[in-house]
C-alpha beads as a LAMMPS data file, in Angstrom:
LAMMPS data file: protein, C-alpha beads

74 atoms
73 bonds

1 atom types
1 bond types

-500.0 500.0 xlo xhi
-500.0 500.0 ylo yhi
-500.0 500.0 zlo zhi

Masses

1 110.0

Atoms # bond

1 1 1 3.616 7.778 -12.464
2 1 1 1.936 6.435 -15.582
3 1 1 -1.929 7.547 -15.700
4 1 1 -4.074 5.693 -18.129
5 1 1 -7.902 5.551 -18.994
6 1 1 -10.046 3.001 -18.162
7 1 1 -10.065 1.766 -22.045
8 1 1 -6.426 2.050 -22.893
9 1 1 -5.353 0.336 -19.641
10 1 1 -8.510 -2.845 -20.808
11 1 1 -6.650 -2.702 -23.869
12 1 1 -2.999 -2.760 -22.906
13 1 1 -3.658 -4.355 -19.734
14 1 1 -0.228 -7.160 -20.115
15 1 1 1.910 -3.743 -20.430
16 1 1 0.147 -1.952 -17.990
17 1 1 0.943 -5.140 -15.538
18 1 1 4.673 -4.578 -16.870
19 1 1 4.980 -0.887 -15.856
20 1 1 3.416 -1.425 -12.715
21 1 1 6.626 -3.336 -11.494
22 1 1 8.511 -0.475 -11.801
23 1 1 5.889 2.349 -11.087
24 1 1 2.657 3.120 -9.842
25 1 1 -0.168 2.980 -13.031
26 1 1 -3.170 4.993 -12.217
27 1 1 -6.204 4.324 -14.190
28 1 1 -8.636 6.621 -14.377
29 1 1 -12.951 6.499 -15.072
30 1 1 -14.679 9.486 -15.880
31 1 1 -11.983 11.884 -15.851
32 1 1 -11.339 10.557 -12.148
33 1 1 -8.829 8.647 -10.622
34 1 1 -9.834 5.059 -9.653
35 1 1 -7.644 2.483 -8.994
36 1 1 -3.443 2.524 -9.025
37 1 1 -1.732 -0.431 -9.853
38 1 1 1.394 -1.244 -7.862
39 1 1 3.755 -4.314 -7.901
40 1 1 3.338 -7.123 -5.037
41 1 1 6.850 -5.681 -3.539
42 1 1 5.220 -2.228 -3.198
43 1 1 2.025 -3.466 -1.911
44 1 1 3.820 -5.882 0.494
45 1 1 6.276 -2.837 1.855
46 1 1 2.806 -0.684 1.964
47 1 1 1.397 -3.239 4.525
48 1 1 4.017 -3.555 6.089
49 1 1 4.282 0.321 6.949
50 1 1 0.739 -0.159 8.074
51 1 1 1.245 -2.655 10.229
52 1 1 4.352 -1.167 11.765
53 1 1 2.229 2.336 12.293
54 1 1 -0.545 0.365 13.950
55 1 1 1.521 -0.910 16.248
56 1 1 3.615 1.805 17.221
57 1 1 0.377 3.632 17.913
58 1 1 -0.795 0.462 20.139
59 1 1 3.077 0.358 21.656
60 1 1 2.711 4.009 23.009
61 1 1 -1.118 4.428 24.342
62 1 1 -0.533 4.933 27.843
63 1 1 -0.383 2.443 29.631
64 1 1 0.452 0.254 27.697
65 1 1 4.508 0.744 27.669
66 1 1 4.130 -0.968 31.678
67 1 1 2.308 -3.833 30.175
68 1 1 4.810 -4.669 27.242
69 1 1 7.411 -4.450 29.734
70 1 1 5.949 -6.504 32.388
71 1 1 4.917 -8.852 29.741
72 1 1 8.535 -8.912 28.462
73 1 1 10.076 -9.735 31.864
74 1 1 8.383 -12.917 32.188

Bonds

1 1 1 2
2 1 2 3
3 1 3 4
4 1 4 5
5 1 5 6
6 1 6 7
7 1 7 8
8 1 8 9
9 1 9 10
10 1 10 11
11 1 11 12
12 1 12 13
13 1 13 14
14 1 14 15
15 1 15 16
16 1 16 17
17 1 17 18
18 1 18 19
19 1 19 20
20 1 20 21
21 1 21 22
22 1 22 23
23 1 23 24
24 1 24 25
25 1 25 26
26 1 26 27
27 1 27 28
28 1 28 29
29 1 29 30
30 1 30 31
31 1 31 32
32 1 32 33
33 1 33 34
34 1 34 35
35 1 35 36
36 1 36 37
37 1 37 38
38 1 38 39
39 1 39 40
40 1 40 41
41 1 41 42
42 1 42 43
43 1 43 44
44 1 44 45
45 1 45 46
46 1 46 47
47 1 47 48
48 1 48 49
49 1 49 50
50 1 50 51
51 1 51 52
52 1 52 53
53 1 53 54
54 1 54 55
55 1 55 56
56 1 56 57
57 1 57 58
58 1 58 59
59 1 59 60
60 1 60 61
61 1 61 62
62 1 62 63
63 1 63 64
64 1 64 65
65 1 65 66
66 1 66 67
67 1 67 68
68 1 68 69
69 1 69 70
70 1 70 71
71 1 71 72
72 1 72 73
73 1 73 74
């Protein structure tokens, strides 16, 4: 992972978008991490281990397995 301040990522900010496709760039404020840059396929497979978490968590509250499956046989 590339880690970059807040000035030299302003200042190189088209190569900074070009290492982000292949890694992570953190860029720091005040000694501090503050944001990471990521590509759109990273971010996209990020949301879509959220989403898959969220519902796996929703898919085995109790309960709620009799539901899906009397939903599922209609």
């Amino acid at each position: 992972m590339i880690t970059l301040t807040y000035s030299d990522a302003r200042a190189q900010f088209a190569d900074v978008l070009n290492k982000a496709v292949d890694q992570p760039v953190t860029i720091t404020r005040r000694m501090a991490p503050d944001v990471v840059v990521i590509s759109a396929e990273q971010f996209a497979a990020l949301q879509q281990a959220k989403f898959e978490a969220s519902l796996a968590k929703v898919m085995n509250k109790p309960g709620n397995q009799a539901l899906f499956k009397e939903l599922a046989d209609k």
